[in-house]
C-alpha positions in Angstrom: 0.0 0.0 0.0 2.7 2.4 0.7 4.6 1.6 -2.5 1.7 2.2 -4.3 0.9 5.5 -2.6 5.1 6.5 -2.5 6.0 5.6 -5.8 10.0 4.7 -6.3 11.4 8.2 -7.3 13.6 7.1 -9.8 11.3 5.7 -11.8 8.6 8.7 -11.5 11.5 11.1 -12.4 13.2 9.3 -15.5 10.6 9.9 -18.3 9.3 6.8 -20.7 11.3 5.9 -23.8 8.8 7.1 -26.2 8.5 10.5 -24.3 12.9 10.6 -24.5 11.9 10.0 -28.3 9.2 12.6 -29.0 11.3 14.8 -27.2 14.2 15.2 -29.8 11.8 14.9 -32.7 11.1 11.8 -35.4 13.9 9.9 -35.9 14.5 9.1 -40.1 16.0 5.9 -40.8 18.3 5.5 -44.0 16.3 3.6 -46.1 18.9 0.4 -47.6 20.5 0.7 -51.0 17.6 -0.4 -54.1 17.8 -3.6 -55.5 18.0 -1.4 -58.8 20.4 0.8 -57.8 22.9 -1.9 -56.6 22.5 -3.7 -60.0 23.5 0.2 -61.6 26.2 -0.2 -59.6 27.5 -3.5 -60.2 27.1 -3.2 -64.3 29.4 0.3 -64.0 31.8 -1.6 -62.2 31.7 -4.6 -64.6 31.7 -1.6 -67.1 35.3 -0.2 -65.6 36.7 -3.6 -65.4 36.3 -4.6 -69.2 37.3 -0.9 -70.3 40.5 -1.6 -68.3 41.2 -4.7 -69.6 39.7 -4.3 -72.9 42.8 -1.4 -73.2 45.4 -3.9 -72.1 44.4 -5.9 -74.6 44.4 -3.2 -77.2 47.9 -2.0 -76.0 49.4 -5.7 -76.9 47.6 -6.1 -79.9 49.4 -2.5 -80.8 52.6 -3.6 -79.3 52.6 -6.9 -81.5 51.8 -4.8 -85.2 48.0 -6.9 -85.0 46.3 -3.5 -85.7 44.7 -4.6 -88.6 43.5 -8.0 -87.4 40.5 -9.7 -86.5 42.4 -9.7 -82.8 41.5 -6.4 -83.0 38.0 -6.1 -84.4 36.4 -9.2 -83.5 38.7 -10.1 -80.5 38.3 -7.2 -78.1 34.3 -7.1 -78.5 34.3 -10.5 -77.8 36.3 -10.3 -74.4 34.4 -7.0 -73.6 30.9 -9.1 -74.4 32.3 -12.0 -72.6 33.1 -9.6 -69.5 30.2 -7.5 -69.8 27.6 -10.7 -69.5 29.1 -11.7 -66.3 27.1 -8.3 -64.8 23.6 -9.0 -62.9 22.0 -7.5 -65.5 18.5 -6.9 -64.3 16.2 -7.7 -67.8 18.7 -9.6 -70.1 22.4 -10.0 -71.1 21.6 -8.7 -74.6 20.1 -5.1 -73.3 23.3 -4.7 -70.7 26.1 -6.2 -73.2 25.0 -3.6 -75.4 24.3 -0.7 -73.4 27.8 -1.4 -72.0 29.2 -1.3 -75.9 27.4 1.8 -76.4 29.0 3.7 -73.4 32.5 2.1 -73.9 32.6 3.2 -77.9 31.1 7.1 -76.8 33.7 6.7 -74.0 37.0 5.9 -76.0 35.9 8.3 -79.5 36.7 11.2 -78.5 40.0 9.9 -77.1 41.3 8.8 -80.6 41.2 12.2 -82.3 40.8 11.4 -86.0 40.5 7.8 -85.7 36.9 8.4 -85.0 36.3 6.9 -88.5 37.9 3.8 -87.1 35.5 3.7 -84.2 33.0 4.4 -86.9 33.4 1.6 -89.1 34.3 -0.8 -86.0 31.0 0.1 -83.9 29.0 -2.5 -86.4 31.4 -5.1 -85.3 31.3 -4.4 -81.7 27.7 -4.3 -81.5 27.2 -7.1 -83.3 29.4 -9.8 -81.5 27.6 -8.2 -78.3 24.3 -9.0 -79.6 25.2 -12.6 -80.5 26.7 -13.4 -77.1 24.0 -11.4 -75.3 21.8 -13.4 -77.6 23.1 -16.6 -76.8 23.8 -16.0 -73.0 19.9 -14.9 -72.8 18.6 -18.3 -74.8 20.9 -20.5 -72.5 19.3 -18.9 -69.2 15.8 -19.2 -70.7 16.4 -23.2 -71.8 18.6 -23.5 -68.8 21.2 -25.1 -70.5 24.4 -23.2 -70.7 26.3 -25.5 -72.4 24.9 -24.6 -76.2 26.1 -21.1 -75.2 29.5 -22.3 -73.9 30.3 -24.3 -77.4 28.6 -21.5 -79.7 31.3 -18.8 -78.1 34.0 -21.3 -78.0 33.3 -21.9 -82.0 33.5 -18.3 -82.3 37.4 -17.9 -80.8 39.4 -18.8 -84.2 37.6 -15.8 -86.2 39.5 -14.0 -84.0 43.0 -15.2 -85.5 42.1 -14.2 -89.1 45.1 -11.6 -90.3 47.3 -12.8 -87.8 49.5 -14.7 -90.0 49.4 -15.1 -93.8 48.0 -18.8 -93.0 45.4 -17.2 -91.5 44.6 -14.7 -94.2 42.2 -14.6 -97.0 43.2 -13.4 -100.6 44.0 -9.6 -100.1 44.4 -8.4 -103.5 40.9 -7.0 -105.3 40.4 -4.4 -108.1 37.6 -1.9 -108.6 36.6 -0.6 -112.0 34.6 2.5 -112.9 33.9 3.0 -116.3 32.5 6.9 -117.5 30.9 8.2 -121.1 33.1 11.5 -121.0 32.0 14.4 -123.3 34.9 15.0 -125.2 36.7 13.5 -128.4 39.7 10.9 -127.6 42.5 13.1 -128.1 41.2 15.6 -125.2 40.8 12.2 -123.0 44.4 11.9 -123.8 45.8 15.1 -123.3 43.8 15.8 -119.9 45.4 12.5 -118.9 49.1 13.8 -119.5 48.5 16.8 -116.8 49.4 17.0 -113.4 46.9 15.4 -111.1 44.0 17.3 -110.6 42.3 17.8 -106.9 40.9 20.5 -107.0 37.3 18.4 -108.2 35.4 17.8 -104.9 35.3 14.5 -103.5 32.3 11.7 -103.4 30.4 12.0 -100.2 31.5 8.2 -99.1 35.5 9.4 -99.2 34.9 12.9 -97.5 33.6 11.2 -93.9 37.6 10.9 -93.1 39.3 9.5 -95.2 42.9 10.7 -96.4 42.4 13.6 -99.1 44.9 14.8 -101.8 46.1 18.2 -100.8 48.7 18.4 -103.6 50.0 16.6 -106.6 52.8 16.7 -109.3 54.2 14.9 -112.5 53.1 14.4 -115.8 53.2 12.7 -119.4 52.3 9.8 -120.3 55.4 8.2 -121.3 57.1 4.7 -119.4 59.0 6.3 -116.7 57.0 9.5 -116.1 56.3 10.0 -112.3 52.7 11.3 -110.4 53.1 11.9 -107.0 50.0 12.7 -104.4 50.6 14.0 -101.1 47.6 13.2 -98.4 46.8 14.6 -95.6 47.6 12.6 -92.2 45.3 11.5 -89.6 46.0 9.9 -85.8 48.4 12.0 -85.2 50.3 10.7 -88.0 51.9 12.9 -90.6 51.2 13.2 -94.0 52.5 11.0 -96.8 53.3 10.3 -100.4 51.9 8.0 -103.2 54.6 7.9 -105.9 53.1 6.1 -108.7 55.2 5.7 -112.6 53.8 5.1 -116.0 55.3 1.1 -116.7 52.7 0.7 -119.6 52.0 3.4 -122.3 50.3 2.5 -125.6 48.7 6.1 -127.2 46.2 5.3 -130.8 44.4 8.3 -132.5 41.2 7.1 -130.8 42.0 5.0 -128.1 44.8 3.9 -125.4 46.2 2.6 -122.3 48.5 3.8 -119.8 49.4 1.5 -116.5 50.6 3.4 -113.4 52.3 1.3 -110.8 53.2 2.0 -107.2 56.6 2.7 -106.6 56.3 3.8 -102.9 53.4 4.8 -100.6 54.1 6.6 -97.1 50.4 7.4 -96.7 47.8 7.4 -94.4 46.2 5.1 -96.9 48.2 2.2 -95.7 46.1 1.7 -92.9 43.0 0.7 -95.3 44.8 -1.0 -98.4 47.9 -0.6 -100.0 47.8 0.8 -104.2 49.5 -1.5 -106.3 48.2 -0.5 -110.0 46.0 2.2 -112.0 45.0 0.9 -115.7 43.3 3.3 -117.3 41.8 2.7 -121.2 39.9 4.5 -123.4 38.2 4.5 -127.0 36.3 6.7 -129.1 32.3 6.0 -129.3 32.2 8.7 -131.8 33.5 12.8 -132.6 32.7 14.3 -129.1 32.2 11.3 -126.5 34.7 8.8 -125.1 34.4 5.6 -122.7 37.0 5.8 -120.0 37.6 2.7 -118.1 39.8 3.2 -114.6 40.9 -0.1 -113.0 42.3 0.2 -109.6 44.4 -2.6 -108.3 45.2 -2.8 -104.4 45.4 -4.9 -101.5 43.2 -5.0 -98.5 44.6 -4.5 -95.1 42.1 -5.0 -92.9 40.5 -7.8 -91.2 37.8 -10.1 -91.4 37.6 -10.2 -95.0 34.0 -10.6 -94.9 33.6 -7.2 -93.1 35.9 -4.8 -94.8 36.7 -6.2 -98.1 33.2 -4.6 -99.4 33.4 -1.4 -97.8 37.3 -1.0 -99.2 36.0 -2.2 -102.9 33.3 0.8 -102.1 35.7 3.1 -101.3 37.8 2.3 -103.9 35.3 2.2 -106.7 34.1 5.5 -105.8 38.1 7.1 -106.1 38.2 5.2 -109.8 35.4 7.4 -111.2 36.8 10.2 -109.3 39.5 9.9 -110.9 37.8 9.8 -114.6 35.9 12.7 -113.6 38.8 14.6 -112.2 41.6 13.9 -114.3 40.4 12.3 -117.7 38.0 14.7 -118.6 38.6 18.3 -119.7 38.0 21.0 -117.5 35.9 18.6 -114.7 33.7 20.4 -112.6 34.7 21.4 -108.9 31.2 20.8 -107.5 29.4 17.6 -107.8 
């Protein structure tokens, strides 16, 4: 009864938990990290990771002369794929393989100066390999059955090698012919031929997107020994560079001809696409005022895979064999086109 009346003092003066509480206000807590963000996370650091040693891997490749590989184009998408689908990607492989591709390419372009058209030309590569090993990665999770996966991307490994050693290596040497109906009797043909090279004539759209451009050329005459030489521009940092081409082949008719030019040396920036072996160029009379010009470029392909760039280089080269008809075999060409 006392107790009850004399309460302990202690416990009358030390106030309840929930009043100590109230007392200093509502207390936040830090709400954990999102399942979505984690995964963010994760997927950048997976992202780092295969940049870093995606660049180790470019560095050897550079170090060994592999520029122009498969090592290079095929190889290094494949490890970055490879690396890229071991990230908890939340929806699928595919979606996070390429998203990562995406970033890495926007990440490294503006890194390489004027090898962006490199990058350009390479992004269909790198975006494709990541879309068949996303691809495959999400089908083997799906059929739970990783083992189709595994042998598919093991299958894939020797594409890799192609351009490593001539063994290895398709045919590189292809041709490209143009043929043009110029407006102009044979014997102008002939003499517009004997100039200097002209460049002044503005280039197709396909070989202005970065390409090496003539910025000056000299030589002339169309007999066996006469020289042309074409100085291009540089690009990666490199400098610019001659193409020294001579006349080995000259047979000159009232109506018609032939004149071969062969290569004699080429310190280019064209080297790192093909290398020029041989311009034939042939013409006849069709009648008084129009001639058929036929420009034959011979060259070898120095990139790798063959099925990849060996179109796109006979494209490119195609496109400077009626330049050249329209430039320097017919009379006073146009500087506009």
């Amino acid at each position: 009864m006392t107790d009850d009346l004399h309460p302990n003092p202690d416990e009358a003066s030390a106030p309840d938990s929930e009043s100590r509480i109230e007392s200093f206000g509502p207390v936040e807590s830090t709400p954990p990290l999102s399942r979505k963000g984690s995964t963010r996370a994760v997927g950048i650091a997976f992202l780092v990771t295969a940049l870093i040693i995606g660049g180790f891997i470019y560095r050897a490749i550079r170090v060994q002369g592999l520029m122009h590989t498969s090592l290079l184009f095929i190889g290094i998408p494949l490890v970055l794929a490879l690396l890229l689908a071991l990230a908890p990607w939340p929806k699928s492989a595919s979606g996070g393989i390429l998203r990562g591709m995406a970033l890495a390419l926007l990440i490294v372009a503006p890194l390489v100066g004027e090898g962006y058209l490199c990058i350009l030309f390479a992004s269909p590569l790198f975006f494709g390999v990541g879309l068949l090993i996303g691809g495959l990665i999400d089908l083997s999770r799906k059929r739970k059955n990783r083992s189709v996966a595994l042998s598919c991307i093991v299958l894939l490994l020797p594409f890799t090698l192609e351009g490593v050693s001539p063994q290895l290596s398709f045919n590189r040497t292809q041709f490209a012919t143009a043929t043009r109906i110029v407006n102009a009797p044979a014997t102008q043909v002939e003499a517009a031929l004997a100039q200097s090279p002209a460049i002044s004539t503005t280039l197709p759209r396909f070989l202005r997107i970065g390409f090496p451009r003539p910025i000056q050329a000299s030589g002339s005459g169309l007999n066996v020994g006469n020289l042309r030489v074409i100085h291009f521009t540089g690009a990666e940092g490199d400098p610019p560079g001659d193409l020294i081409l001579r006349v080995t082949q000259s047979d000159l008719q009232t109506s018609s001809g032939h004149v071969r030019f062969e290569t004699i040396s080429d310190s280019s920036k064209l080297t790192q696409w093909l290398r020029w072996r041989s311009s034939d160029v042939s013409w006849h009379a069709i009648d008084a005022t129009h001639t058929a010009v036929t420009w034959r470029i011979g060259f070898d392909r120095q990139l790798d895979p063959y099925w990849y760039f060996a179109p796109w280089e006979q494209l490119a080269v195609y496109q400077a064999a009626g330049y050249l008809i329209t430039a320097n075999a017919t009379p006073n060409p146009a500087t506009e086109r």
